[in-house]
C-alpha positions as CSV (number, residue, x, y, z in Angstrom):
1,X,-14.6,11.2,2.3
2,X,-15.0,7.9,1.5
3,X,-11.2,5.8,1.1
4,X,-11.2,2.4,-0.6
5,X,-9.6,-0.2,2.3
6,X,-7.5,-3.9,1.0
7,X,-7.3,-6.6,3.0
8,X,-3.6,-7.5,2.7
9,X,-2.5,-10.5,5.1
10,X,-4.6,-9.4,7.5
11,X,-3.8,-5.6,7.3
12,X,-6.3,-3.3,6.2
13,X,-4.3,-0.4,3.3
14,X,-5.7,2.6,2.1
15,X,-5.0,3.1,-2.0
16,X,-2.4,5.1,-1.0
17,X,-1.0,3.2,1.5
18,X,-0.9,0.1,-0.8
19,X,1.0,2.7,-3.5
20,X,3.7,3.5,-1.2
21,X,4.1,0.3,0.0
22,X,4.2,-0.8,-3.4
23,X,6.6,1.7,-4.7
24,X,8.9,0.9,-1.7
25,X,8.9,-2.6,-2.6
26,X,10.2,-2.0,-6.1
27,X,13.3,0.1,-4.7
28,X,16.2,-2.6,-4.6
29,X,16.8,-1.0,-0.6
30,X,13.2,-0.7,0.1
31,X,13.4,3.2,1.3
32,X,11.6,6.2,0.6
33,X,13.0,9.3,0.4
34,X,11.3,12.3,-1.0
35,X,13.3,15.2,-1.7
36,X,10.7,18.0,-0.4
37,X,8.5,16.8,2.7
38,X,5.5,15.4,2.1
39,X,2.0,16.7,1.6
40,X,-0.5,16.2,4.3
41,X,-2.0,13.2,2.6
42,X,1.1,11.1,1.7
43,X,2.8,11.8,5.4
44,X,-0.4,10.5,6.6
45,X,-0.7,7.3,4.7
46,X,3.2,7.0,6.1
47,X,2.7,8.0,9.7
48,X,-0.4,4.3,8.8
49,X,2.7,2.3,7.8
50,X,5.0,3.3,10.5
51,X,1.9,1.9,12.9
52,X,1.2,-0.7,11.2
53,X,5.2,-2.0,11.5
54,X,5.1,-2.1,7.6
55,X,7.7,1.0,8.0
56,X,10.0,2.9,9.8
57,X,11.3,6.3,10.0
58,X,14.9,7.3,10.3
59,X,16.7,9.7,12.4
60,X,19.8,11.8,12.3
61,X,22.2,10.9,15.2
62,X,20.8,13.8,17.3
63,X,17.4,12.0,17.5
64,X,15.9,14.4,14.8
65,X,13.3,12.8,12.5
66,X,14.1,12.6,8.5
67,X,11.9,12.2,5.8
68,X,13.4,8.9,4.9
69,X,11.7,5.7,5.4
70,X,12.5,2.3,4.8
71,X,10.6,-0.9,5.1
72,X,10.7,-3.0,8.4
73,X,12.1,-6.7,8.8
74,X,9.0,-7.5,10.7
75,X,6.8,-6.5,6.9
76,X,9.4,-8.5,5.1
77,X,9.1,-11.6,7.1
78,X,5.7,-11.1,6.7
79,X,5.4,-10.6,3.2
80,X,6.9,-14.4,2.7
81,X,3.5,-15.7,4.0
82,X,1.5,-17.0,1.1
83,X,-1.5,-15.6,2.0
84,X,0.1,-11.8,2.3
85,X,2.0,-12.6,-1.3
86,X,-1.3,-13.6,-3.2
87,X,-3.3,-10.6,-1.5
88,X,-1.0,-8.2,-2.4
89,X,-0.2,-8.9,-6.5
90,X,-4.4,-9.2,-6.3
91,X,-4.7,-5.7,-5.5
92,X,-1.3,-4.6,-7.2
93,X,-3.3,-6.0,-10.5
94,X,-6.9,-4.5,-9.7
95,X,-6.2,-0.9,-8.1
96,X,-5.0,2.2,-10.6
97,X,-1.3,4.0,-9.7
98,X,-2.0,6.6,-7.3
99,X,-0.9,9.5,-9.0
100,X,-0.4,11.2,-5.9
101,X,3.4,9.1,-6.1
102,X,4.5,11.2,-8.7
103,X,6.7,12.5,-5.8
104,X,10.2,13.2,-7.2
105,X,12.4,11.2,-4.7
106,X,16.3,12.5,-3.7
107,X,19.4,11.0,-5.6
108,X,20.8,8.3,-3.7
109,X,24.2,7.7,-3.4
């Protein structure tokens, strides 16, 4: 299977990758949080994220993983670089939506 890679800042993104990313970024609290787990393809374009330090997962108190993410500090400080800002609206204006983000997301409080 061939995957389309972007160069952003440095970091290499998958299409999907770059949508998540993307999507979080638009949220005003930068989080995912989809209201059924997600498919195989999605968790592993999050499971990328969390490696790259772009993301994080949360857990409950007990140490139990949720399927809530939020974006790191760390991506943040790094997304004030110029050279991260003008690689990413380059590939926000050349690549389609993924449609696989049609993922409902949870209410939020």
């Amino acid at each position: 299977m061939h995957t389309n890679l972007y160069t952003v800042g440095g970091i290499e993104l998958s299409t999907l990758e770059m949508s998540i990313f993307t999507t979080m970024l638009e949220h005003e609290d930068h989080t995912y949080f989809p209201e059924t787990g997600p498919d195989e393809p999605t968790r592993l374009a999050l499971d990328m994220l969390v490696l790259e330090g772009l993301i994080e997962r949360f857990k409950t108190i007990r140490g139990t993983w949720m399927n809530a993410w939020t974006i790191t500090d760390g991506a943040l400080e790094w997304l004030l670089d110029p050279e991260a800002q003008a690689d990413l609206e380059l590939v926000k204006s050349a690549s389609p939506p993924c449609p696989r983000l049609d993922i409902p997301l949870a209410n939020r409080p």
